[in-house]
DRENDO-1510 file (C-alpha; in Angstrom, 1 decimal, always signed):
<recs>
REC; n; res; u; v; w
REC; 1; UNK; +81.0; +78.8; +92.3 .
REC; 2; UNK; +79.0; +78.6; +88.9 .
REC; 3; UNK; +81.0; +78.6; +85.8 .
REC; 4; UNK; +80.1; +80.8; +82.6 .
REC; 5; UNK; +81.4; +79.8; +79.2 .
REC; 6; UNK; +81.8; +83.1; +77.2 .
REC; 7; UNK; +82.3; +82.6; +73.4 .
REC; 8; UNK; +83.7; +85.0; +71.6 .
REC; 9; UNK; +85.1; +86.0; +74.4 .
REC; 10; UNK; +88.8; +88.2; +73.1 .
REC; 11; UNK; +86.3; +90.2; +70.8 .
REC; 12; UNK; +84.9; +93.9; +71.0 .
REC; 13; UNK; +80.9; +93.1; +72.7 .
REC; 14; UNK; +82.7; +89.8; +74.2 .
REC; 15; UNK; +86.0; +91.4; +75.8 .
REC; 16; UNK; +83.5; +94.2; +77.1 .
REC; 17; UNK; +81.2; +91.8; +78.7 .
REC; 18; UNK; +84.0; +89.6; +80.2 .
REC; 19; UNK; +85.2; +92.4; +82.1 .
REC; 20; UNK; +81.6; +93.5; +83.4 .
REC; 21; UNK; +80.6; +90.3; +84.4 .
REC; 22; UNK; +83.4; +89.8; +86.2 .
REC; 23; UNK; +82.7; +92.9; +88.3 .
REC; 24; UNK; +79.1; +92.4; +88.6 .
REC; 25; UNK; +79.0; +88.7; +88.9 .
REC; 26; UNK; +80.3; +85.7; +91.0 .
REC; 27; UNK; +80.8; +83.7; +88.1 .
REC; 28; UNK; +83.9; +82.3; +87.1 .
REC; 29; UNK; +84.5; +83.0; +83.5 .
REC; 30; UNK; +86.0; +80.8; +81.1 .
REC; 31; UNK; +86.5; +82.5; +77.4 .
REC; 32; UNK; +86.6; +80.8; +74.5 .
REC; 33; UNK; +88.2; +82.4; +71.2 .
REC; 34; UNK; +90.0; +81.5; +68.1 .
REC; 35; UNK; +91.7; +84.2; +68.2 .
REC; 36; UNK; +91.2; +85.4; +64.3 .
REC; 37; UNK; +92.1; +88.3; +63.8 .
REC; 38; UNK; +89.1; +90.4; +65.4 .
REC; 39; UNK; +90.0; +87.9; +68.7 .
REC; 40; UNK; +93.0; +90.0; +70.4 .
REC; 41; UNK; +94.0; +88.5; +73.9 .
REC; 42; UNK; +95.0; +92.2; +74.4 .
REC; 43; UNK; +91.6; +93.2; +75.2 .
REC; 44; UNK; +91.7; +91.1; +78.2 .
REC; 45; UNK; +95.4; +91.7; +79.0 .
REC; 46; UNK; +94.2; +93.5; +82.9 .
REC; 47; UNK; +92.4; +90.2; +83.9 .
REC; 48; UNK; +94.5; +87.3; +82.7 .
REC; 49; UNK; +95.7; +87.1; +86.3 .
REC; 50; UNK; +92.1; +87.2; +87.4 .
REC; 51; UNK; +91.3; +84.3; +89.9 .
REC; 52; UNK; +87.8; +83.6; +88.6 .
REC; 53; UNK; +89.1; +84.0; +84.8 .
REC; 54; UNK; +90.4; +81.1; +82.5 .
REC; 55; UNK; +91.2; +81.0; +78.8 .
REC; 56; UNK; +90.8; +78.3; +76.2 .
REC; 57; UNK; +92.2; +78.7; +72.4 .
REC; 58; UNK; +89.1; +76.9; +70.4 .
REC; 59; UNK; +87.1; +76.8; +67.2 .
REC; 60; UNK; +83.1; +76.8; +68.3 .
REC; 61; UNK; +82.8; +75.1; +64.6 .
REC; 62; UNK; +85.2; +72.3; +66.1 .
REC; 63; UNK; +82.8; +69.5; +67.8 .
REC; 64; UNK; +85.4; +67.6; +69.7 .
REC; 65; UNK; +87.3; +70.8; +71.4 .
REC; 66; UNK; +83.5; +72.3; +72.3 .
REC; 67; UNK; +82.5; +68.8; +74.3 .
REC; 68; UNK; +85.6; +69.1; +75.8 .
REC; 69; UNK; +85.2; +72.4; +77.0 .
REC; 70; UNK; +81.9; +71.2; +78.4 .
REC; 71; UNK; +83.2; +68.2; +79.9 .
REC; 72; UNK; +86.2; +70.1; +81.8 .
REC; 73; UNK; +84.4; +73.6; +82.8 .
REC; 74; UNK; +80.7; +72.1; +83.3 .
REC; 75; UNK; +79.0; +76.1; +82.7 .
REC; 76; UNK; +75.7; +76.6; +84.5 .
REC; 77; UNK; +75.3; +79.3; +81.5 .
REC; 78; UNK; +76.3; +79.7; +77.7 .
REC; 79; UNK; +77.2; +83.4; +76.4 .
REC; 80; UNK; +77.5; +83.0; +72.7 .
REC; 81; UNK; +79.3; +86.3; +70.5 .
REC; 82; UNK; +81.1; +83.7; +68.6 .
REC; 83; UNK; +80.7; +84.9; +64.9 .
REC; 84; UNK; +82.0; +86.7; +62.0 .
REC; 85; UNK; +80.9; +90.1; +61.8 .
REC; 86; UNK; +81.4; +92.4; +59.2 .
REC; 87; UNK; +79.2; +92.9; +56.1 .
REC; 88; UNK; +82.2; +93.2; +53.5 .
REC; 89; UNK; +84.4; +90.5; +54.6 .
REC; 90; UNK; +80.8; +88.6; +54.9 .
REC; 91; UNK; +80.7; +89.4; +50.5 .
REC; 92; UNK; +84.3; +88.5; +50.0 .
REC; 93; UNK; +84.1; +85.0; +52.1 .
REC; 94; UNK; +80.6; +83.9; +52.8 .
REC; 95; UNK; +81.4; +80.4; +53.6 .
REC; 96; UNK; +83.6; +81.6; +56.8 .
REC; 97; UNK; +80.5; +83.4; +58.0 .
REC; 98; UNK; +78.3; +79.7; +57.4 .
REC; 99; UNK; +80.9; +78.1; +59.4 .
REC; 100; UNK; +81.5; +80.1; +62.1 .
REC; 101; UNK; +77.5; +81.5; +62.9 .
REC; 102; UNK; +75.5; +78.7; +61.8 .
REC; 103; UNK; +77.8; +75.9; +62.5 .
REC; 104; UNK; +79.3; +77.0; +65.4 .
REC; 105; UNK; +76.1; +77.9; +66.8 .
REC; 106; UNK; +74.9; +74.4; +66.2 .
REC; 107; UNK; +77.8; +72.7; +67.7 .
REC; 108; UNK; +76.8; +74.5; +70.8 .
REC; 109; UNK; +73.3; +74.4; +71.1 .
REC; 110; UNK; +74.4; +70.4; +71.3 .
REC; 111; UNK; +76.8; +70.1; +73.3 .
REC; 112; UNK; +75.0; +72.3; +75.5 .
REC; 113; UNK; +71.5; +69.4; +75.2 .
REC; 114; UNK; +73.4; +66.5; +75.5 .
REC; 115; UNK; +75.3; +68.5; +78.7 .
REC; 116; UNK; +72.0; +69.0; +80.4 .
REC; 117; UNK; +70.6; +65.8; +79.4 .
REC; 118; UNK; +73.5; +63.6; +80.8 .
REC; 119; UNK; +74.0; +66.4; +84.1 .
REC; 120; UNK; +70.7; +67.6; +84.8 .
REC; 121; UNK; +70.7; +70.7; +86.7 .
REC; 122; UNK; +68.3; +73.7; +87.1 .
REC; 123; UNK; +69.2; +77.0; +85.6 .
REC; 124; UNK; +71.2; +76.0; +82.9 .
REC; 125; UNK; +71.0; +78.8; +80.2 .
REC; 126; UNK; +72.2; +79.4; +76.7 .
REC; 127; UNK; +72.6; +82.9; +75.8 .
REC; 128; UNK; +72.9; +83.7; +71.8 .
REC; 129; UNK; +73.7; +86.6; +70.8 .
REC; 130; UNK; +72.5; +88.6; +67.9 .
REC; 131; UNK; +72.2; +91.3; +65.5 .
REC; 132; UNK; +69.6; +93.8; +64.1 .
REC; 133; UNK; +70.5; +92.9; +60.6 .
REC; 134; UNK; +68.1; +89.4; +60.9 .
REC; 135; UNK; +65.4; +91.8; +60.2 .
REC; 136; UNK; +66.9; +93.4; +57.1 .
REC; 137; UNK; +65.8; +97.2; +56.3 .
REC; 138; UNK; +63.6; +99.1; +57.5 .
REC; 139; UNK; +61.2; +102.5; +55.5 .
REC; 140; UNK; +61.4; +106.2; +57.0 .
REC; 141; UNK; +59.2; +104.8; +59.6 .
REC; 142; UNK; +59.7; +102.2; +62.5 .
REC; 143; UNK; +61.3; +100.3; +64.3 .
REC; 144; UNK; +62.4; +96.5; +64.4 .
REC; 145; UNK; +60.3; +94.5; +67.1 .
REC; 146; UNK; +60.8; +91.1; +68.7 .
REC; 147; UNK; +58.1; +90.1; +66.3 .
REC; 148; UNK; +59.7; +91.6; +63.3 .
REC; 149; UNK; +59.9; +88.9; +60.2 .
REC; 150; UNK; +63.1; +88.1; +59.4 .
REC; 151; UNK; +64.4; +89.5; +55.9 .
REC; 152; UNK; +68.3; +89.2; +56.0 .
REC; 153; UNK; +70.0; +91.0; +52.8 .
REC; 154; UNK; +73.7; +90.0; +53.5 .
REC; 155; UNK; +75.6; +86.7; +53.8 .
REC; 156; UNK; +76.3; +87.5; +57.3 .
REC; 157; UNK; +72.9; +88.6; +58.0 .
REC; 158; UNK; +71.7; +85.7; +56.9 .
REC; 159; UNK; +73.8; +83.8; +58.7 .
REC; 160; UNK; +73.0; +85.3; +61.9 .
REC; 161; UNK; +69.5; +84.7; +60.7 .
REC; 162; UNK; +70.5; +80.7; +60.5 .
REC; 163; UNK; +71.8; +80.7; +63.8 .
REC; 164; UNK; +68.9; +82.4; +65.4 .
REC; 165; UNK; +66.5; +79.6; +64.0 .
REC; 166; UNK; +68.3; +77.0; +65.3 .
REC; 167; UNK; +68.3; +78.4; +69.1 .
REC; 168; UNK; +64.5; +78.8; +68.4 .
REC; 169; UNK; +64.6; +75.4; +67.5 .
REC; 170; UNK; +66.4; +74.1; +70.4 .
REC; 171; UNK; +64.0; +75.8; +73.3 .
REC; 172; UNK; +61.0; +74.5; +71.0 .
REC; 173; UNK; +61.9; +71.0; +70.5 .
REC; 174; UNK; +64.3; +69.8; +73.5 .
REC; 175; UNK; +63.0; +73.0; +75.5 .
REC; 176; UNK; +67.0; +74.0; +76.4 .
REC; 177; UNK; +66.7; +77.2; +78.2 .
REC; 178; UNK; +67.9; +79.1; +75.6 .
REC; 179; UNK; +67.3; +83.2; +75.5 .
REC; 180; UNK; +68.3; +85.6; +72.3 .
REC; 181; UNK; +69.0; +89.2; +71.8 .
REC; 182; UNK; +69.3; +91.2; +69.0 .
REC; 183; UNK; +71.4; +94.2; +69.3 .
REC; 184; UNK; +71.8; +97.7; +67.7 .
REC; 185; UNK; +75.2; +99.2; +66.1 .
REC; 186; UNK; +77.7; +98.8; +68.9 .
REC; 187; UNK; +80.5; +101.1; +69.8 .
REC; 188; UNK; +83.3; +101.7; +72.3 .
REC; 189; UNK; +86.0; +100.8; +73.6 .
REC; 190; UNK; +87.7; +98.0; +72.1 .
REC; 191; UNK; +86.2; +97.9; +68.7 .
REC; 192; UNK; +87.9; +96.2; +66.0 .
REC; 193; UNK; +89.1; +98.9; +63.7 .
REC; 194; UNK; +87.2; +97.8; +60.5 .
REC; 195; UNK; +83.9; +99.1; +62.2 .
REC; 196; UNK; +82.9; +102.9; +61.0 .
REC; 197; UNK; +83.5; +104.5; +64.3 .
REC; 198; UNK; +87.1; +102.7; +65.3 .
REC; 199; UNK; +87.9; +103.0; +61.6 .
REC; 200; UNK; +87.2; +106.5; +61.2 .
REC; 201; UNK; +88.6; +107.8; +64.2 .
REC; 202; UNK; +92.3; +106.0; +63.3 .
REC; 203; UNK; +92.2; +107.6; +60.1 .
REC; 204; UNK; +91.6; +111.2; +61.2 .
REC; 205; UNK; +94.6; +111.2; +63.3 .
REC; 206; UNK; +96.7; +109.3; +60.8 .
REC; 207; UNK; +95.5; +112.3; +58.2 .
REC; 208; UNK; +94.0; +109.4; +55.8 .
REC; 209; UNK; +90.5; +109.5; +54.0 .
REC; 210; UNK; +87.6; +108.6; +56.2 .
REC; 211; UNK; +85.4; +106.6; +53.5 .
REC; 212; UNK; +81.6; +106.6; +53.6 .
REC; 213; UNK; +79.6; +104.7; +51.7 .
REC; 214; UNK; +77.1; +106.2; +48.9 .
REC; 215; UNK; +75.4; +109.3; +50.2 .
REC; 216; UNK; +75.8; +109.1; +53.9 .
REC; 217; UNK; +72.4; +108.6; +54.5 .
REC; 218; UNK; +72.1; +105.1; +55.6 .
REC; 219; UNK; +71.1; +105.4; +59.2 .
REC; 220; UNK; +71.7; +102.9; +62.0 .
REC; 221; UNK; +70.9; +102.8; +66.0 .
REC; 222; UNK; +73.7; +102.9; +68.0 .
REC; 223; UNK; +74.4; +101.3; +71.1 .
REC; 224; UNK; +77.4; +101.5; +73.6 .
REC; 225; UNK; +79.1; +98.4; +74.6 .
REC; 226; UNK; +78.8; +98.9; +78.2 .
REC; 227; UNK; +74.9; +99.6; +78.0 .
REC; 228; UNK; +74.5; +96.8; +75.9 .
REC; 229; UNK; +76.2; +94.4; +78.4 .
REC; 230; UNK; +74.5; +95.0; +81.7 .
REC; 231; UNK; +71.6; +94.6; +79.0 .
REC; 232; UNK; +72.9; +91.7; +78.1 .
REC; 233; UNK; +73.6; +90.5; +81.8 .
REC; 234; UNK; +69.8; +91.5; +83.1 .
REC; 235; UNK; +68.2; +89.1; +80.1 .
REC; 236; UNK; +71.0; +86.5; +81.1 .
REC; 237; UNK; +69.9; +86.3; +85.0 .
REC; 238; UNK; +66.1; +87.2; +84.6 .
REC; 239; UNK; +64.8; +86.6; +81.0 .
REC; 240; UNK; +62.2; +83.9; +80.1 .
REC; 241; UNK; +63.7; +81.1; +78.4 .
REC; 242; UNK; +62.4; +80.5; +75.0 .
REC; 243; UNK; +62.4; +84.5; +74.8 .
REC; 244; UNK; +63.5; +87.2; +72.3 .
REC; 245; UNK; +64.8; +90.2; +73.7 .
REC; 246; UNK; +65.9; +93.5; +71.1 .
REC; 247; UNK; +68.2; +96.0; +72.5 .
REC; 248; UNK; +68.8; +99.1; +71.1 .
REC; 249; UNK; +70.4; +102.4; +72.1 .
REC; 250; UNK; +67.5; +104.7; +71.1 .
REC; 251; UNK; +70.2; +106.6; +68.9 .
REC; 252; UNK; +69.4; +107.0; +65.2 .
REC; 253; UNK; +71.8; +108.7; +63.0 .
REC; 254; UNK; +72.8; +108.8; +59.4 .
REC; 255; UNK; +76.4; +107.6; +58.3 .
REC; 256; UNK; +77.4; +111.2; +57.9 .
REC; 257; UNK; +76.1; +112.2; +61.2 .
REC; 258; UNK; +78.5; +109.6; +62.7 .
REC; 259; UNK; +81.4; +111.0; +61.3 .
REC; 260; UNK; +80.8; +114.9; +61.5 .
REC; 261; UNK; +80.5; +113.9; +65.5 .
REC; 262; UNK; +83.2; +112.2; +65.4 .
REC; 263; UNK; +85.4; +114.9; +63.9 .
REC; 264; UNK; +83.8; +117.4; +66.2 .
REC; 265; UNK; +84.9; +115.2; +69.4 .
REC; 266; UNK; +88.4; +114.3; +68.0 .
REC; 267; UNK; +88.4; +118.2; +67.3 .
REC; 268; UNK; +87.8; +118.9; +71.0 .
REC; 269; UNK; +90.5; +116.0; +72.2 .
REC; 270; UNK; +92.9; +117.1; +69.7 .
REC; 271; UNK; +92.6; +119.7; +67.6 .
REC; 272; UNK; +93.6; +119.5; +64.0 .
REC; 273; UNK; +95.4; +122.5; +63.7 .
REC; 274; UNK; +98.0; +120.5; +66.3 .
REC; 275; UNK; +98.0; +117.4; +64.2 .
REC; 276; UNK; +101.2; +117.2; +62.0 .
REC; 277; UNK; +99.0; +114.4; +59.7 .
REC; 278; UNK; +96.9; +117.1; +58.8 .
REC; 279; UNK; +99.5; +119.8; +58.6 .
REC; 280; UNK; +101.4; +117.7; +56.0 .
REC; 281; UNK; +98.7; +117.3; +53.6 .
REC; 282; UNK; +97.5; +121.4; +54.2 .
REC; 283; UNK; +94.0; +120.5; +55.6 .
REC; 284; UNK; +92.7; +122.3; +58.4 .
REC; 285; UNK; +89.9; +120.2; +59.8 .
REC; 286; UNK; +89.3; +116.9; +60.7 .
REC; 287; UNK; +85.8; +116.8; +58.3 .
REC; 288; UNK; +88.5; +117.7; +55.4 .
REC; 289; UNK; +89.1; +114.1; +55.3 .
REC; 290; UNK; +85.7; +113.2; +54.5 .
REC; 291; UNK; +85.6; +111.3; +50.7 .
REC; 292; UNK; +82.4; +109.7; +49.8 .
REC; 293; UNK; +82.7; +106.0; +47.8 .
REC; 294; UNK; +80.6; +103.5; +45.8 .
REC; 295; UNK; +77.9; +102.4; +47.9 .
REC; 296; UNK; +78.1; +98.8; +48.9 .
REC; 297; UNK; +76.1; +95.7; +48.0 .
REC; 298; UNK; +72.8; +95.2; +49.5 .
REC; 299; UNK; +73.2; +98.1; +51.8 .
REC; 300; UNK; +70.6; +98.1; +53.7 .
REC; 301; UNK; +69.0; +101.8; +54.5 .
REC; 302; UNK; +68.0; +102.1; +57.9 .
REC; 303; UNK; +68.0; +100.4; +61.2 .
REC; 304; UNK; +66.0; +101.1; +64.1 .
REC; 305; UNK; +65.5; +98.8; +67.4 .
REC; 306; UNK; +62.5; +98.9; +69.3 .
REC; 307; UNK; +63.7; +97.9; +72.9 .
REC; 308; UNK; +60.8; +98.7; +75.2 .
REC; 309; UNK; +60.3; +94.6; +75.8 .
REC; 310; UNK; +63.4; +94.8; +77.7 .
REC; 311; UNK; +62.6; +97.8; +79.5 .
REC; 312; UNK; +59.5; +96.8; +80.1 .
REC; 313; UNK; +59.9; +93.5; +81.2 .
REC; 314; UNK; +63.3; +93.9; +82.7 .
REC; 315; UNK; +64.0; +97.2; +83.4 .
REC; 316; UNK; +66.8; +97.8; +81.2 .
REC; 317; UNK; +67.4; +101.8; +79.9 .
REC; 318; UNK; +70.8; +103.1; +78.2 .
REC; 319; UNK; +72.8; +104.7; +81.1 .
REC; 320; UNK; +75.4; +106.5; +78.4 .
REC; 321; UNK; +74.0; +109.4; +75.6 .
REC; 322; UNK; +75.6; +109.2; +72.3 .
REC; 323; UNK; +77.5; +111.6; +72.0 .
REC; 324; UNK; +78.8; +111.1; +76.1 .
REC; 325; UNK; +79.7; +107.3; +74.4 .
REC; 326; UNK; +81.4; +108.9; +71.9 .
REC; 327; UNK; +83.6; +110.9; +73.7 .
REC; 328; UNK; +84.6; +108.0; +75.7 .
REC; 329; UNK; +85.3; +105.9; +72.5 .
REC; 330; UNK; +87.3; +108.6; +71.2 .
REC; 331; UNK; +89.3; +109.3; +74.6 .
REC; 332; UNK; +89.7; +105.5; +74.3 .
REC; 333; UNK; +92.0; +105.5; +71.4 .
REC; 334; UNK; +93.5; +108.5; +71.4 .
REC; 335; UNK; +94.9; +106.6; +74.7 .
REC; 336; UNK; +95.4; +103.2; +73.7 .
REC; 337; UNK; +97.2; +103.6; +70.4 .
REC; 338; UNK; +99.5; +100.5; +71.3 .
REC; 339; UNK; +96.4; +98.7; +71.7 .
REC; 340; UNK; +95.5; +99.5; +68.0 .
REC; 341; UNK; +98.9; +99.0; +66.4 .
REC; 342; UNK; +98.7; +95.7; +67.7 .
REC; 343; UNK; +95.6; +94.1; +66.7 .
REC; 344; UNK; +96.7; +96.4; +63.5 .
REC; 345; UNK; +99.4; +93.9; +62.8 .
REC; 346; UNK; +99.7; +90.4; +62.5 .
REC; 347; UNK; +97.6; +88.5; +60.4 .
REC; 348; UNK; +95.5; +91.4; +59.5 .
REC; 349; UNK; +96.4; +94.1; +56.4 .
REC; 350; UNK; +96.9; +97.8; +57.4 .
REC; 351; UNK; +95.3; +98.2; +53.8 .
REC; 352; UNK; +91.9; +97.2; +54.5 .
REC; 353; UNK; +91.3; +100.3; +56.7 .
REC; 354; UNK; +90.9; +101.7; +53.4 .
REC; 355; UNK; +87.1; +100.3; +53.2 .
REC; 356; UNK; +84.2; +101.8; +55.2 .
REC; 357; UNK; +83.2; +100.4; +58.0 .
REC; 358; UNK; +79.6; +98.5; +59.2 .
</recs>
């Protein structure tokens, strides 16, 4: 039975993944998380018990505990989500980001040569995966190819960017099978709730503000999780190595768009007029909530992923429309409000759901 090390495995995109490959696989999975605070061993609470699932408490920064991993599991196959994520904490903290996305990456892209060298074996791959933001912003018009420049305007972008080159690196001069994606917006179940959907969707029912940035306007393509897995599991079985592959749900929408469909959904799920939060502070709708706040630091305008590579080359297409998704999403927490109140608590601060989210 092949083994697949999954980094970033207790994430949102990672936890997600787990679970699908899993079902659609043989593999025998064997996550690898932190566990900071975005890394909740809740989301992969129903398959602890799992026979073909394992769990290993590591830093993909730490050089030692990553060889050993290697060593002990001996994966025919890499996943990498292993990073720090979001834009703001990215501002506050740049040198976690450097750490974690460039470092980490490199301590994998290593161990995973020297691996190969010392245990050569065909079909050894390294999957990295990315984000839309390498490419920085785009016009009115467009849309981000696999041949898109990179122009990051974030410390996490740029990070992400860092990483990126150094898988490129690694197919070019020791020709590891490596293969790279770069993803649109994600959303679904699962999310951390710092992100703009998750966020926004807690605060409505708790009656607090639902933050957006500047005017609304910036616009980003928006993928759901589940799409962007078996995406992610088709360029992990059949890619080329050395390859680039974009993914992208085909779904541009402003900020403000986002969150009037989100109020509109959690209005048909539950209606406002039944929600005591509301009630209390005399509002009447969900889009009441709506406050508008200082527009961020190099926030960049628009996003858009040009994914017909993929579908193309692999025959990949989005199974789930946006606003089907984000029903689902919203379902999803209204249901799971343990879930939230725990990765709520702990080491991270109920006050930062005060900021907007990616």
């Amino acid at each position: 039975m092949e083994t697949m090390v999954v980094t970033g495995g207790a994430g949102f995109i990672g936890s997600n993944f787990v679970h699908h490959a899993l079902a659609r696989t043989e593999a025998r999975v064997v996550v690898v998380d932190k566990l900071t605070y975005a890394g909740n061993l809740e989301s992969l609470a129903d398959v602890s018990s799992h026979p073909r699932y394992a769990f290993v408490q590591a830093d993909v920064a730490d050089r030692e505990a990553v060889r050993a991993i290697f060593r002990e599991h001996r994966p025919a196959a890499v996943v990498n989500f292993a990073a720090e994520t979001h834009v703001d904490r990215s501002i506050d903290d740049p040198a976690a980001f450097v750490r974690t996305n460039v470092g980490g990456t490199f301590e994998l892209l290593e161990a995973s040569r020297l691996f190969v060298r010392e245990r050569p074996a065909a079909g050894f791959r390294f999957l990295h995966v990315s984000t839309d933001e390498v490419y920085g912003t785009l016009g009115a018009e467009g849309a981000f190819s696999e041949e898109t420049p990179y122009a990051p305007n974030s410390p996490y972008a740029a990070s992400k960017a860092g990483a990126d080159h150094l898988v490129r690196a690694w197919y070019e001069t020791y020709r590891l099978s490596v293969l790279l994606t770069n993803c649109s917006n994600n959303y679904g179940p699962g999310q951390f709730p710092e992100k703009l959907i998750p966020l926004m969707i807690l605060n409505a029912i708790e009656g607090k503000g639902l933050p957006i940035y500047g005017d609304g306007g910036n616009v980003r393509d928006w993928l759901y999780v589940l799409d962007h897995c078996e995406g992610l599991l088709l360029v992990l079985r059949k890619g080329v190595p050395g390859q680039k592959y974009n993914i992208g749900g085909g779904n541009e929408r402003t900020n403000l768009q986002v969150v009037d469909a989100l109020c509109a959904a959690l209005e048909a799920e539950r209606p406002a007029a039944s929600n005591p939060a509301l009630a209390a502070r005399g509002l009447r709708s969900y889009a009441e909530l709506r406050t508008f706040v200082p527009d961020r630091p190099g926030h960049d305008r628009r996003y858009a992923i040009d994914s017909s590579k993929l579908r193309r080359e692999l025959g990949w297409a989005p199974a789930h429309a946006f606003e089907d998704g984000l029903r689902e999403t919203v379902r999803w927490y209204l249901a799971n409000r343990p879930w939230c109140e725990a990765v709520q608590s702990g080491k991270y601060r109920r006050e930062r759901l005060g900021l907007p989210g990616r």
